[in-house]
C-alpha positions in Angstrom: -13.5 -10.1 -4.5 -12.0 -8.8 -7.4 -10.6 -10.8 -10.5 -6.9 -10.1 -12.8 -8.8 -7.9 -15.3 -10.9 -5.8 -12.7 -7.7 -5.3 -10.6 -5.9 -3.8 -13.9 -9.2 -2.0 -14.6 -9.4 0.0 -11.2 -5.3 0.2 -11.4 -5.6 2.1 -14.6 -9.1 4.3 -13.3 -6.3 5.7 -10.7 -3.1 6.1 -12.7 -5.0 8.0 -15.6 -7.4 9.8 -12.7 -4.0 11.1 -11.3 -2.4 12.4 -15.0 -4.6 14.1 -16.4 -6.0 15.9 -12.8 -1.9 16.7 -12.8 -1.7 17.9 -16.0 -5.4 19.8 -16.5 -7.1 19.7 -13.4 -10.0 17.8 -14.6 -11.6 14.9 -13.0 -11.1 11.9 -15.1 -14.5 9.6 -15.1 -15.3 6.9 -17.4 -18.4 4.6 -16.5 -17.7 1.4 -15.9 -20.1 -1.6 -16.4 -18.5 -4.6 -13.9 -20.8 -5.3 -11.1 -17.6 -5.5 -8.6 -16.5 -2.0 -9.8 -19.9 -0.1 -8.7 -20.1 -1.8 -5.3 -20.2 0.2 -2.5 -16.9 -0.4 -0.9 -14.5 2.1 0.7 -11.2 2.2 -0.6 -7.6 4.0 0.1 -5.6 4.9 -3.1 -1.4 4.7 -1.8 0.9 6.5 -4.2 4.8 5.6 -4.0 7.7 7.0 -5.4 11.1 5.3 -5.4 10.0 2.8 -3.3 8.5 5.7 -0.6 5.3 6.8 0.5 4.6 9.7 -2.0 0.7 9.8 -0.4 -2.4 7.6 1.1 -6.1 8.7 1.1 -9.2 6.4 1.4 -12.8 6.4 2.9 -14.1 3.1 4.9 -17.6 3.9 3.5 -18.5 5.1 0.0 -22.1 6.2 -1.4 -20.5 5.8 -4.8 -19.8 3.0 -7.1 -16.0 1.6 -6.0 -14.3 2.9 -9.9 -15.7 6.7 -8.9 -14.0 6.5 -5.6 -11.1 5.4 -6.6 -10.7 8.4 -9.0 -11.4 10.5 -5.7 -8.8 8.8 -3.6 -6.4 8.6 -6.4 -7.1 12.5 -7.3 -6.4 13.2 -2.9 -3.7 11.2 -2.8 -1.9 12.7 -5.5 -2.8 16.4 -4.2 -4.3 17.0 -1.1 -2.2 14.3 1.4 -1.2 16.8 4.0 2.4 15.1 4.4 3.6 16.2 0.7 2.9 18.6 -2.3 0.6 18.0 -4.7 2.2 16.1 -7.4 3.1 17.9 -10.0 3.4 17.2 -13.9 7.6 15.9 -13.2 6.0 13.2 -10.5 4.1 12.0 -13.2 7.4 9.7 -14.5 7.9 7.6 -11.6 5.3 6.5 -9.6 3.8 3.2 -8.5 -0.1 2.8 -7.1 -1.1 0.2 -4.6 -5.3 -0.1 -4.1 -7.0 -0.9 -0.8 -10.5 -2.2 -1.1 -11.7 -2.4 2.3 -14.3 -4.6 4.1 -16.5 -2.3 6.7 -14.9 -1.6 10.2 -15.5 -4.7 13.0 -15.1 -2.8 16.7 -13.6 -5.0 18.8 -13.6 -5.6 22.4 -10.2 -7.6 22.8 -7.1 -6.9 21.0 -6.4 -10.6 21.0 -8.8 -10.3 17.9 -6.1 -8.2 15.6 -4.5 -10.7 13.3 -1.4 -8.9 12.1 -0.9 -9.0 8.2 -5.2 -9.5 8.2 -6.5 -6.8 10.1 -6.0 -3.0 9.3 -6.8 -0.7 12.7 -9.0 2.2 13.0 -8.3 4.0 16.4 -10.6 6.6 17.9 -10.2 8.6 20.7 -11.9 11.3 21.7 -11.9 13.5 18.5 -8.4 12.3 17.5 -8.6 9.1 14.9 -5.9 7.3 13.4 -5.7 4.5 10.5 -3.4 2.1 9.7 -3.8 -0.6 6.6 -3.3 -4.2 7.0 0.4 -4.1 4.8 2.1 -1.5 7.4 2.3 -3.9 10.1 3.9 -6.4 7.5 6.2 -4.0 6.0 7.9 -2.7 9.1 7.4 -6.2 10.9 6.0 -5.1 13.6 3.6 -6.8 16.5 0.0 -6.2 17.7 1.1 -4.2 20.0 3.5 -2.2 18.0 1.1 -1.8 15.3 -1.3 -0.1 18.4 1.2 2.3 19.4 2.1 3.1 15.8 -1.8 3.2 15.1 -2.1 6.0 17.8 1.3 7.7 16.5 -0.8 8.3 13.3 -4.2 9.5 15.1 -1.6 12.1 17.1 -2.2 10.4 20.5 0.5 9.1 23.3 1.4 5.8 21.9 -0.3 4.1 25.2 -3.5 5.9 24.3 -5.4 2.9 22.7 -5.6 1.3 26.5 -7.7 3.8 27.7 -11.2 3.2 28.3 -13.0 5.3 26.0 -10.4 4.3 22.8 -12.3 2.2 20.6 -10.4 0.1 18.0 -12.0 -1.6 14.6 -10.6 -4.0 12.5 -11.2 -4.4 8.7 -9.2 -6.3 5.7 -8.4 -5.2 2.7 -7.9 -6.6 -0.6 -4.3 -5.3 -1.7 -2.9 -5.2 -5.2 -0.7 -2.5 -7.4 1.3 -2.7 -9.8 4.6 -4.2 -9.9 7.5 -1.5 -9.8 9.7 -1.2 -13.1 13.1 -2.8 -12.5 15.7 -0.8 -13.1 18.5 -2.2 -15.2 
């Protein structure tokens, strides 16, 4: 969906969007005139530091252009991710961004229709939701079934809970990039 130069161009909207909320509070917004950056498409910003999850936010649906919610995910990620403390001008050193752009949810019926390393889950349950991105399974190698249990880990549910009648599971892709970690010499 996205070429090399708009993939560098929504990679730098974040990083930037991220610095200077950091340093001044300030939403960074600059408009942007590619047709595939003001589509309509949800999003999760993932921030890493050292190699670790430093913080994940994203919407499935967006009523604004895709280079606008990036700077909202990137801005959440980096601040209000409940599992860590808003960044803080010393994060700002060492940090690496990875971008989601997400297709819109699929419900599904049979899990036989998860393809692991494709598919990203959505779980609901009752008022208890969970999300996991297509990458996760890959990175921890896990299964289908794994990646369910893991799926309802995240939405705070027994890790059975996605076999119960009124769970309802989605599917979605994702087009994943981010920028390549400095090596360290």
């Amino acid at each position: 969906m996205l070429n090399d130069k708009e993939k560098r161009a929504i990679l730098n909207i974040a990083r930037t969007a991220i610095e200077t909320y950091v340093r001044t509070g300030q939403t960074y917004t600059e408009p942007r005139e590619e047709k595939a950056l003001n589509l309509r498409n949800g999003c999760f910003v993932t921030i890493k530091q050292n190699g670790q999850l430093r913080g994940c936010i994203g919407n499935f649906q967006s009523e604004m252009p895709l280079f606008k919610e990036v700077v909202e995910m990137a801005i959440s990620s980096s601040t209000r991710d409940p599992r860590f403390y808003p960044m803080r001008e010393k994060d700002l050193k060492d940090f690496q961004l990875e971008i989601s752009v997400l297709s819109p949810l699929q419900k599904i019926e049979e899990i036989e229709e998860i393809e692991v390393g494709k598919h990203g889950i959505y779980l609901e349950k009752g008022y208890y939701r969970g999300v996991l991105l297509p990458q996760v399974a890959v990175e921890h190698g896990w299964d289908c079934e794994t990646f369910l249990k893991q799926t309802c880990v995240k939405a705070g549910l027994p890790t059975e809970a996605w076999k119960a009648e009124d769970a309802e599971i989605y599917i979605f892709t994702a087009e994943v990039f981010g920028e390549v970690p400095a090596e360290v010499s």
